[in-house]
KOLGU-634502 format. One record per residue (C-alpha): x, z, y; residue number from 1. Coordinates in pm, whole numbers. Layout:
<node c1="X" c3="Z" c2="Y" i="NUM"/>
...
This chain:
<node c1="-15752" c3="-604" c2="-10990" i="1"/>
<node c1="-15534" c3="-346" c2="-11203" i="2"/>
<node c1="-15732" c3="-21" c2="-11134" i="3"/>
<node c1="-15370" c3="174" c2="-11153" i="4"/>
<node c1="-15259" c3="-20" c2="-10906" i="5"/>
<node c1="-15072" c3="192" c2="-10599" i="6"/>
<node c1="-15260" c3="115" c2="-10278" i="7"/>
<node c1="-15167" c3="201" c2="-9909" i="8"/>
<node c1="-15482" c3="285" c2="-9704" i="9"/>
<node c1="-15702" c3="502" c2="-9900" i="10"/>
<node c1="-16015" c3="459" c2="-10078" i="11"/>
<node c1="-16330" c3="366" c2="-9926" i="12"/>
<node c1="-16674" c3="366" c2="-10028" i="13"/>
<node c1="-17007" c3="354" c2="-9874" i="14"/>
<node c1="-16826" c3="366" c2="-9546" i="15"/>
<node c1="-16642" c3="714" c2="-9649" i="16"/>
<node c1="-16231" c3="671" c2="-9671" i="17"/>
<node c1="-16080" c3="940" c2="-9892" i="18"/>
<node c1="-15695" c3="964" c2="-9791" i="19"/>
<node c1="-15706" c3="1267" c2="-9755" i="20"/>
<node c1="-15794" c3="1330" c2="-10102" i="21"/>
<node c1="-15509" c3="1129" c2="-10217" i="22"/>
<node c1="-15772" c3="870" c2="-10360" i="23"/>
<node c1="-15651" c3="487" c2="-10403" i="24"/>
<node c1="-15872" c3="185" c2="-10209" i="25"/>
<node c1="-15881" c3="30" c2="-10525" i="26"/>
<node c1="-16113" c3="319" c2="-10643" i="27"/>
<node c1="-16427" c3="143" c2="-10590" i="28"/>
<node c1="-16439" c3="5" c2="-10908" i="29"/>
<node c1="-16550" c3="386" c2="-10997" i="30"/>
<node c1="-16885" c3="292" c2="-10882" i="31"/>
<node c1="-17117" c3="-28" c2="-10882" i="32"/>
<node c1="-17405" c3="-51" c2="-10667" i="33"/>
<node c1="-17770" c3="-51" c2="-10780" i="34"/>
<node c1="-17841" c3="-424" c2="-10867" i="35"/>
<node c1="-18155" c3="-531" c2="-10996" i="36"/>
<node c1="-18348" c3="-340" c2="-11262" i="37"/>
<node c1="-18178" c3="-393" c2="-11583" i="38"/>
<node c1="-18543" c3="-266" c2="-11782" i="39"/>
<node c1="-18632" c3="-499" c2="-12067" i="40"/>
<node c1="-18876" c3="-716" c2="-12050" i="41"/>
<node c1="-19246" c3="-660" c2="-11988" i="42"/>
<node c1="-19434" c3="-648" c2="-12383" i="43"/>
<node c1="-19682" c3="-937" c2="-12263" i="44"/>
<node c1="-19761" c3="-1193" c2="-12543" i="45"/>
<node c1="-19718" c3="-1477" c2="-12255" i="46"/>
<node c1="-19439" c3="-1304" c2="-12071" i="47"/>
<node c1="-19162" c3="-1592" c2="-12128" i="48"/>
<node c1="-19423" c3="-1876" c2="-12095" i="49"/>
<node c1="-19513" c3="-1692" c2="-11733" i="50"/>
<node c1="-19187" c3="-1587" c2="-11643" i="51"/>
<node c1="-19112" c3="-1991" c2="-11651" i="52"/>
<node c1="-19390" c3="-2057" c2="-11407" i="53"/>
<node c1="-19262" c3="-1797" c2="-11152" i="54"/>
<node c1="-18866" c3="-1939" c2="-11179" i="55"/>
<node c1="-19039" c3="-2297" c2="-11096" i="56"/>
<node c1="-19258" c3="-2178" c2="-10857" i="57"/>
<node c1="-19026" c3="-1983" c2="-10668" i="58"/>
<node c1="-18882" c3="-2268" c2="-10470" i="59"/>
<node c1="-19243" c3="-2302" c2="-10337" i="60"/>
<node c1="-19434" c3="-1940" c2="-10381" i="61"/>
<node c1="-19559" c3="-1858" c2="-10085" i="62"/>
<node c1="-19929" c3="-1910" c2="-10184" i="63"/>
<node c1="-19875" c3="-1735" c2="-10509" i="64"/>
<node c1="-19686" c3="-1452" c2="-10323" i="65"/>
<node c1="-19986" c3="-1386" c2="-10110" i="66"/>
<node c1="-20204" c3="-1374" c2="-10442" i="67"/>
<node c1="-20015" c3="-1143" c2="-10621" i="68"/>
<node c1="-19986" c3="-891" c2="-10278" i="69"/>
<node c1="-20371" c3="-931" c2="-10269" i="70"/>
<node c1="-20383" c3="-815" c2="-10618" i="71"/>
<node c1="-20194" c3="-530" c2="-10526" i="72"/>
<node c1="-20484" c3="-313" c2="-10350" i="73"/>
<node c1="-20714" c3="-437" c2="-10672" i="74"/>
<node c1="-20959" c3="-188" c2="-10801" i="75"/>
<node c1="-20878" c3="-302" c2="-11143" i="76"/>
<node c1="-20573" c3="-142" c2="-11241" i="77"/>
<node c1="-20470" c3="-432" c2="-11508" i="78"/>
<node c1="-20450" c3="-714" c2="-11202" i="79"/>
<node c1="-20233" c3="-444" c2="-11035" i="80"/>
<node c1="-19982" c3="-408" c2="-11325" i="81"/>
<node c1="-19975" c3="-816" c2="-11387" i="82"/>
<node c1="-19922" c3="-852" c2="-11007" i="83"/>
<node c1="-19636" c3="-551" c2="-10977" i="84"/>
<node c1="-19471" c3="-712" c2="-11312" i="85"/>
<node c1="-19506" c3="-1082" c2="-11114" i="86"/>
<node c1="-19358" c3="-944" c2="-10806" i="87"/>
<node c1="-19133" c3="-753" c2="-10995" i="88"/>
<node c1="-18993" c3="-1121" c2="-11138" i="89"/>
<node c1="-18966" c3="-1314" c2="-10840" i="90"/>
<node c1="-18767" c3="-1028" c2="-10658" i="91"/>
<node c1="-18468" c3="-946" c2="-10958" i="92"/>
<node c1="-18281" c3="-1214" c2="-10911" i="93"/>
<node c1="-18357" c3="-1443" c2="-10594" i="94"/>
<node c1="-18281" c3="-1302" c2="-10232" i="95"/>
<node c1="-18526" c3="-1509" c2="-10103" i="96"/>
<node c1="-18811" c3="-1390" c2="-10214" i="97"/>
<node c1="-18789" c3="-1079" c2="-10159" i="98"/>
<node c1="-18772" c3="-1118" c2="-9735" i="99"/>
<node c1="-19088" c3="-1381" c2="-9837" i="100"/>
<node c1="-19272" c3="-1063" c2="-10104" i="101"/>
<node c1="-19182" c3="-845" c2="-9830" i="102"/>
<node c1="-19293" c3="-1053" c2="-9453" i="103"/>
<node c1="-19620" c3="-1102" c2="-9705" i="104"/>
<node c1="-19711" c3="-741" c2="-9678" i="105"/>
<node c1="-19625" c3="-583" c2="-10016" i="106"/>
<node c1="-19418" c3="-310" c2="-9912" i="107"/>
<node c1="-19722" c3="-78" c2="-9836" i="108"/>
<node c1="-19950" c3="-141" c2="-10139" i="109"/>
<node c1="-19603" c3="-106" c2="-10404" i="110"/>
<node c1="-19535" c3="261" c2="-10188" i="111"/>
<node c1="-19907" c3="335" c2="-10270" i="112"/>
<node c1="-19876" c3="216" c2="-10659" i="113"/>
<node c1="-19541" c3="399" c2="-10684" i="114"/>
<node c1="-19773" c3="716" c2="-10629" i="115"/>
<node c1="-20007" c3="571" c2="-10896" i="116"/>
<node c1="-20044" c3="875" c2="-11205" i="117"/>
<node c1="-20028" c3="589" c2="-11435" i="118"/>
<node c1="-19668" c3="603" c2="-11587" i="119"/>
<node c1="-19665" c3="202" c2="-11645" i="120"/>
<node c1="-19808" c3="96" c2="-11291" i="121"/>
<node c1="-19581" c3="385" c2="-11149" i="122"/>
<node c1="-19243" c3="216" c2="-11356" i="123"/>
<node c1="-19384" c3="-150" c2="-11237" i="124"/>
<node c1="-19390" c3="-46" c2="-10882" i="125"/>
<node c1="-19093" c3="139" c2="-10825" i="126"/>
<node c1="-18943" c3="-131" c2="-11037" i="127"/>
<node c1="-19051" c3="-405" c2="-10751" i="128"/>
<node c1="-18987" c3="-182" c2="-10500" i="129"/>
<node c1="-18612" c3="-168" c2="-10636" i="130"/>
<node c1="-18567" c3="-535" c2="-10641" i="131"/>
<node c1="-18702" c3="-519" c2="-10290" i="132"/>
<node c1="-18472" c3="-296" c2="-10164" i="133"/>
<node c1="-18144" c3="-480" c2="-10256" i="134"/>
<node c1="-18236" c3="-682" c2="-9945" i="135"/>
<node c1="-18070" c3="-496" c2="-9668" i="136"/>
<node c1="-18388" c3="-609" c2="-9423" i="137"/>
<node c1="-18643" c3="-464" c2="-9642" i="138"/>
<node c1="-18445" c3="-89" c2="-9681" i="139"/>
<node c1="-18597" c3="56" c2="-9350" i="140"/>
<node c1="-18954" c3="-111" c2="-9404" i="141"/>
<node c1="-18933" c3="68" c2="-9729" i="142"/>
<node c1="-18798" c3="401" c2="-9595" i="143"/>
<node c1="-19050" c3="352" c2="-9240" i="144"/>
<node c1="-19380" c3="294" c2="-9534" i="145"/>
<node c1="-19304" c3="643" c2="-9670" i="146"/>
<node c1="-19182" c3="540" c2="-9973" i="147"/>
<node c1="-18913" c3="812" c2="-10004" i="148"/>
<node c1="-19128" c3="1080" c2="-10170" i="149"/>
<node c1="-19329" c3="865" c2="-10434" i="150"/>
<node c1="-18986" c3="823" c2="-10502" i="151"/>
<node c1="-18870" c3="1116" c2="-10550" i="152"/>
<node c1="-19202" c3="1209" c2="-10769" i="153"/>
<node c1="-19139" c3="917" c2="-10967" i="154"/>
<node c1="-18755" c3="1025" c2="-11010" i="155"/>
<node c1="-18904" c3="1376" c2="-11147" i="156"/>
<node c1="-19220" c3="1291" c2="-11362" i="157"/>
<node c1="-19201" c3="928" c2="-11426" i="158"/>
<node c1="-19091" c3="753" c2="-11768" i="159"/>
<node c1="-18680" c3="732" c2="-11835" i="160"/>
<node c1="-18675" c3="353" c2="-11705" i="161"/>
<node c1="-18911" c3="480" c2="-11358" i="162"/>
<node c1="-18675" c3="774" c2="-11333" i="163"/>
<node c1="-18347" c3="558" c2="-11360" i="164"/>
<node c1="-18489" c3="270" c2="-11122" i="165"/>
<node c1="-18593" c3="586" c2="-10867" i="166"/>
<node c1="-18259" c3="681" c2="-10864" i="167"/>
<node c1="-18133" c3="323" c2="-10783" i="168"/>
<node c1="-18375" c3="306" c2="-10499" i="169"/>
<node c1="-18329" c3="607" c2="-10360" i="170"/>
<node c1="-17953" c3="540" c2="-10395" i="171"/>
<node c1="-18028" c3="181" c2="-10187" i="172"/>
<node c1="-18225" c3="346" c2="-9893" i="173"/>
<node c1="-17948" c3="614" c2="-9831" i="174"/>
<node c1="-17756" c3="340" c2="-9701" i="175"/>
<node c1="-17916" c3="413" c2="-9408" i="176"/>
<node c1="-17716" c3="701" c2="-9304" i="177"/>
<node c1="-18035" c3="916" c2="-9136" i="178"/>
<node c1="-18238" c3="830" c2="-9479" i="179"/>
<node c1="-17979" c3="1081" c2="-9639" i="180"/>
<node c1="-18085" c3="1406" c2="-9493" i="181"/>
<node c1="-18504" c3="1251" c2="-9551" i="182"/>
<node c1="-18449" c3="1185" c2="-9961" i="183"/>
<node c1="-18255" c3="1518" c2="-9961" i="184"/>
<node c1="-18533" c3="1723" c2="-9844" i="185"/>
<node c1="-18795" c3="1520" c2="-9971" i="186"/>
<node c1="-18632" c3="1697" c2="-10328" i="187"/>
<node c1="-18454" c3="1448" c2="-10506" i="188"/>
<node c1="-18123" c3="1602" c2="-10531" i="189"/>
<node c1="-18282" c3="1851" c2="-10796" i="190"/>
<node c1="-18409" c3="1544" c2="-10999" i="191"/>
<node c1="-18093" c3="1407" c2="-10994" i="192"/>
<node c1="-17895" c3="1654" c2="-11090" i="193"/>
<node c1="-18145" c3="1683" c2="-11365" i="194"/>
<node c1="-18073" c3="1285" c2="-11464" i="195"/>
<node c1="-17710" c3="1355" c2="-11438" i="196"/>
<node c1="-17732" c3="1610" c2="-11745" i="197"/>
<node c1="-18014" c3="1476" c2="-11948" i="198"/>
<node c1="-18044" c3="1113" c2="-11897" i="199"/>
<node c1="-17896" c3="870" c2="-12089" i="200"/>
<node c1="-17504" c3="691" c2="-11984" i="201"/>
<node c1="-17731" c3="430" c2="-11782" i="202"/>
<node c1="-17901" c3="691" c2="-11609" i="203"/>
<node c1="-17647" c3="935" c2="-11548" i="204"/>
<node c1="-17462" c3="633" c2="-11366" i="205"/>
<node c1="-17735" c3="587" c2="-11166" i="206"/>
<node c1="-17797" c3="993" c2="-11072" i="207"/>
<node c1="-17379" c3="1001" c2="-10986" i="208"/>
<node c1="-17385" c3="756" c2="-10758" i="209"/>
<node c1="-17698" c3="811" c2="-10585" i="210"/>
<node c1="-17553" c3="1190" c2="-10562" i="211"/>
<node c1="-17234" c3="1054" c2="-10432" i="212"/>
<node c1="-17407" c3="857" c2="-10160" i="213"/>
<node c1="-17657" c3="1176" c2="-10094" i="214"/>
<node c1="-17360" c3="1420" c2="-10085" i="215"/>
<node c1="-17172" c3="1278" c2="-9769" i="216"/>
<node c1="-17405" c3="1520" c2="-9610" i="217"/>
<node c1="-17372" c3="1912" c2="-9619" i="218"/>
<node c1="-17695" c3="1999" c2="-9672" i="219"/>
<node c1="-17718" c3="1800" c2="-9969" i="220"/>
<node c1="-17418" c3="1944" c2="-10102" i="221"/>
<node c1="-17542" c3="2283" c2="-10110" i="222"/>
<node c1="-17861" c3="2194" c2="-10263" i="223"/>
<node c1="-17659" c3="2012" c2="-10558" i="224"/>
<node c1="-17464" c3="2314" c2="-10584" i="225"/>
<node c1="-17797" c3="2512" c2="-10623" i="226"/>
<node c1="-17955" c3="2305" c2="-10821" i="227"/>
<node c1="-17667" c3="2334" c2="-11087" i="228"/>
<node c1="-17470" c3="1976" c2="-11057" i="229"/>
<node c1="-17156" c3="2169" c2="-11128" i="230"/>
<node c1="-17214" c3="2189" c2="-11523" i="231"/>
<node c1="-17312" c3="1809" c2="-11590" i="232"/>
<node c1="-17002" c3="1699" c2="-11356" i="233"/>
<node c1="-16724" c3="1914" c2="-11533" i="234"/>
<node c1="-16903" c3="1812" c2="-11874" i="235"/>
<node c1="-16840" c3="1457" c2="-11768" i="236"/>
<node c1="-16492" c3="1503" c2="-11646" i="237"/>
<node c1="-16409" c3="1644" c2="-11949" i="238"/>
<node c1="-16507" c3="1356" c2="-12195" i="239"/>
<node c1="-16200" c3="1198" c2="-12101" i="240"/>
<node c1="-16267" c3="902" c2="-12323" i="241"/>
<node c1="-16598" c3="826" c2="-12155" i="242"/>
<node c1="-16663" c3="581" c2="-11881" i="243"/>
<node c1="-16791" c3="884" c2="-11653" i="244"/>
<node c1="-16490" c3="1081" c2="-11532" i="245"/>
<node c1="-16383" c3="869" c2="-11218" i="246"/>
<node c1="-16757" c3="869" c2="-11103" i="247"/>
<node c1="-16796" c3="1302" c2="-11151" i="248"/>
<node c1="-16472" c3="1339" c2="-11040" i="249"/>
<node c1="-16584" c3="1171" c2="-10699" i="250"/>
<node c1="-16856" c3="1345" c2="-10665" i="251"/>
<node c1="-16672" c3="1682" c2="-10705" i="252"/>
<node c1="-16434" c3="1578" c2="-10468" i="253"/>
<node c1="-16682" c3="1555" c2="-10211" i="254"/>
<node c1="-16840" c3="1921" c2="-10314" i="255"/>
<node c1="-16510" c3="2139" c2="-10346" i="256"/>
<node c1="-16533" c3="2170" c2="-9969" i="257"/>
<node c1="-16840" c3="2425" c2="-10015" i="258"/>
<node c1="-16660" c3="2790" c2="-10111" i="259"/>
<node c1="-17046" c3="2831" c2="-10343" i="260"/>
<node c1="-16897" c3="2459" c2="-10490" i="261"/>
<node c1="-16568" c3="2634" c2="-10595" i="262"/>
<node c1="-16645" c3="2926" c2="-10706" i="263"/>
<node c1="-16955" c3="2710" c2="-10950" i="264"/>
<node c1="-16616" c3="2504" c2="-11072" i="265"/>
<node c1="-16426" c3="2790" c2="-11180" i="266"/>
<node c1="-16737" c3="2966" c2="-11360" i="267"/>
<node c1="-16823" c3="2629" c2="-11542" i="268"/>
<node c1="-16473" c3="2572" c2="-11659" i="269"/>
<node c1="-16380" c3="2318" c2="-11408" i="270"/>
<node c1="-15985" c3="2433" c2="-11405" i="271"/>
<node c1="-15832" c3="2361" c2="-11765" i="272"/>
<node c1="-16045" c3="2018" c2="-11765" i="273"/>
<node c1="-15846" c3="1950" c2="-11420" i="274"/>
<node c1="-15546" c3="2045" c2="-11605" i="275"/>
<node c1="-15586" c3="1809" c2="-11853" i="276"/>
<node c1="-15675" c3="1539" c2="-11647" i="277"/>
<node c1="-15359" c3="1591" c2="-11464" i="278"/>
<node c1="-15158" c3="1582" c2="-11794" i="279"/>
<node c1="-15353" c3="1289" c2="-11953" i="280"/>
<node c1="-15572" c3="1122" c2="-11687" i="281"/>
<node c1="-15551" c3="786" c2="-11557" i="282"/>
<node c1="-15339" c3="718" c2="-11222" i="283"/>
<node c1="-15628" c3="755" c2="-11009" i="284"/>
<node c1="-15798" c3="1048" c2="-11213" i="285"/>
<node c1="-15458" c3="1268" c2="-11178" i="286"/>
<node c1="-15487" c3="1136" c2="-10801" i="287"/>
<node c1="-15817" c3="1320" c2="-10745" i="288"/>
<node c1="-15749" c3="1571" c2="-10996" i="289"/>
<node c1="-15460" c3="1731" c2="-10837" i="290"/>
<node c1="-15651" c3="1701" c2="-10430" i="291"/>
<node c1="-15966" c3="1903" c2="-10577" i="292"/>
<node c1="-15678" c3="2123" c2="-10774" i="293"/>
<node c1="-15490" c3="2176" c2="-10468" i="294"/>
<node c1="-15814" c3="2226" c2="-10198" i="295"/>
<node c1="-15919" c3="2515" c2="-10470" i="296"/>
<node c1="-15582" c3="2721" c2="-10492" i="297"/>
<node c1="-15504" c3="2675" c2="-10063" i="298"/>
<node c1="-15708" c3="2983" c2="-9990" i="299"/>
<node c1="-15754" c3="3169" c2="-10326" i="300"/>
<node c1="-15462" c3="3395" c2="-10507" i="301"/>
<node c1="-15662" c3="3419" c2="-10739" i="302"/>
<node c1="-15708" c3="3046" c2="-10840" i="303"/>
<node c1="-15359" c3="2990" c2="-10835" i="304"/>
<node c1="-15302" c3="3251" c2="-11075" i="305"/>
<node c1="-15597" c3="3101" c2="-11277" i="306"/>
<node c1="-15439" c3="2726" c2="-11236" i="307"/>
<node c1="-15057" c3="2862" c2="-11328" i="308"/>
<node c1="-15187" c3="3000" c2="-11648" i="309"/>
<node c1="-15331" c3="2720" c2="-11754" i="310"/>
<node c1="-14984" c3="2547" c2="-11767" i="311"/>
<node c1="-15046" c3="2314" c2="-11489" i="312"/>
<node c1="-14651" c3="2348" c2="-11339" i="313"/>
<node c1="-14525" c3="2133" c2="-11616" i="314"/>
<node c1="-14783" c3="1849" c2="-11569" i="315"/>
<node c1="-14748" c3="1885" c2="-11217" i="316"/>
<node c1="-14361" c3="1832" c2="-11219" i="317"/>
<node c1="-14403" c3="1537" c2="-11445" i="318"/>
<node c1="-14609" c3="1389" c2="-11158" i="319"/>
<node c1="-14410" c3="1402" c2="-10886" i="320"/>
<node c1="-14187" c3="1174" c2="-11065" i="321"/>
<node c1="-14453" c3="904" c2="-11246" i="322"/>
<node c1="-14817" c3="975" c2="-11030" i="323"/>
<node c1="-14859" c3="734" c2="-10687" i="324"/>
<node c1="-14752" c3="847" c2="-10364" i="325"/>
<node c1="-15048" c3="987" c2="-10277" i="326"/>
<node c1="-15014" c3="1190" c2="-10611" i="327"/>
<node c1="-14637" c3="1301" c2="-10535" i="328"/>
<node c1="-14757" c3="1476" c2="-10232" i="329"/>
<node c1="-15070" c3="1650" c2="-10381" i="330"/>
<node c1="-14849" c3="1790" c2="-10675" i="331"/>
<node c1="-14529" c3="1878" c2="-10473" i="332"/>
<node c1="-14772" c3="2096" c2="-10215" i="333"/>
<node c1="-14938" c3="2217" c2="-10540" i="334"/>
<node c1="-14600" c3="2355" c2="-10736" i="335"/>
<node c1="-14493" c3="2514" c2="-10369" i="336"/>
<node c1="-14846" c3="2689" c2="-10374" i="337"/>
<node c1="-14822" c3="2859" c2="-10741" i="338"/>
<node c1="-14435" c3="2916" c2="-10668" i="339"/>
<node c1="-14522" c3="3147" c2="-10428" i="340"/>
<node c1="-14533" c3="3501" c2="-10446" i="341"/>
<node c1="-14885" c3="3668" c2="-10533" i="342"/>
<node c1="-14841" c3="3835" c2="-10155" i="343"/>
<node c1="-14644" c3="3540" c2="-10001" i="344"/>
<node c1="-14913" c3="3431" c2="-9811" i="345"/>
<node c1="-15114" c3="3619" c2="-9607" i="346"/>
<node c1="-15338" c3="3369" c2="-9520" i="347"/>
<node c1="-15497" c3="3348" c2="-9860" i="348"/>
<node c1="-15716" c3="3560" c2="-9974" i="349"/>
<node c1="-15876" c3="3685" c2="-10390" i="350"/>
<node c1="-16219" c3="3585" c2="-10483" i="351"/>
């Protein structure tokens, strides 16, 4: 599909339509879900040999699925990283067996390893417990075995590949709409704002969509804002030759709502990079460029005097002759707004 492409209806994602925004349907290309853990390999001398024995044995596991969950609750902690790593296998790429892993009882004793101070077990079992969760059966047995916060732990002290696969997790159980307000105040929208500015492109990815999913709610909004997600976002919207603006830009779009969000923008430079993106952006970046641009100046003199002097008329004209329909609108409403005398409107207000 041609992501420029004008559509009708408005973009949705994750159940959310954005028309209002001016967003294309075509927009969901801006994010991929979690899919299995892309982590390398595990550094076993036999790990291809035994990775061989678990795609043949897969068809008929059961009995070896049963071992390795038994393994789980070992005392020695070398049985419990071959057995996570095992489990870990069987569930990255074959729906199957993870309903099997899971109906065999290894949801509980991968929560419990999750919480294991042991950076490898920890990685292993929040790696499993990934895999596990792409099956939309085992997402509330995960969420109902109070697997949220070793989560979240894992997302804040675990190694970079624990951390990213935390995200994805966490990103896979807030697909359960009441899981969103749990993971938020369980703390893991700190930790991923944190992944969002230091991690690397894979896990950045990860922390904007899992914020994106996390931020339909308002509470979670505000503790982004807080926690200082405005200065990683407008970085990323800014390296307009990165893979990363449609993905910060959504997640702006659903935080410019919050007055603390706006006023964060405009302190962290959020305005010229709009600007820019207006000028130079894709069709679907000017589209949600020009709704966050125009949801900042509707209240605020003071933002349309900050957006006018940043030459955003020009840019603005030239898109209600080239942008989408959607785009037209945004930018015609936008040009009437700076047009207007400073005390034309009595309705809006200074900072």
């Amino acid at each position: 599909m041609d992501t420029q492409s004008v559509q009708s209806g408005g973009f949705t994602y994750m159940g959310r339509k954005f028309s209002d925004l001016g967003i294309n349907d075509d927009s969901s290309s801006a994010f991929s879900d979690c899919n299995s853990d892309r982590s390398g390999e595990f550094p076993t001398a036999s790990s291809q040999s035994r990775r061989l024995f678990l795609a043949c044995a897969s068809d008929n596991s059961d009995e070896l699925i049963s071992q390795l969950v038994s393994d789980l609750d070992s005392d020695n902690i070398d049985e419990q990283k071959q057995a996570a790593m095992e489990i870990r296998l069987l569930a990255k790429n074959k729906p199957d067996n993870r309903i099997r892993i899971a109906r065999a009882g290894a949801i509980k004793p991968l929560v419990s390893i999750v919480s294991s101070n042991d950076p490898q077990l920890q990685e292993y079992g929040v790696t499993a417990i990934l895999n596990l969760s792409l099956c939309d059966e085992n997402k509330e047995e995960i969420a109902y075995s109070g697997a949220i916060k070793p989560l979240v732990r894992a997302l804040r002290v675990g190694t970079s590949t624990a951390r990213e696969n935390a995200a994805c997790a966490l990103l896979r159980l807030s697909q359960i709409e009441e899981n969103k307000t749990v993971i938020g105040r369980s703390g893991a929208i700190a930790p991923l704002v944190s992944l969002l500015e230091s991690g690397n492109i894979r896990g950045k990815k990860d922390a904007c969509t899992a914020l994106y999913s996390l931020c339909s709610v308002k509470e979670n909004k505000v503790k982004a804002v807080q926690a200082g997600v405005m200065k990683p976002v407008v970085e990323m919207m800014a390296d307009l030759g990165s893979n990363m603006v449609d993905k910060s830009a959504f997640v702006l779009s659903l935080l410019v709502s919050l007055p603390e969000a706006r006023v964060a923008l405009v302190e962290e430079g959020g305005i010229p990079v709009l600007v820019e993106i207006v000028e130079v952006g894709t069709h679907r970046q000017k589209e949600i460029a020009v709704a966050i641009l125009l949801q900042l100046c509707e209240d605020c003199l003071a933002y349309r005097t900050m957006v006018a002097r940043e030459g955003a008329i020009p840019p603005l004209v030239a898109l209600t002759q080239t942008g989408t329909s959607r785009a037209k609108q945004k930018a015609e409403a936008l040009i009437e707004l700076l047009r207007q005398p400073r005390s034309g409107n009595a309705a809006a207000k200074d900072i």
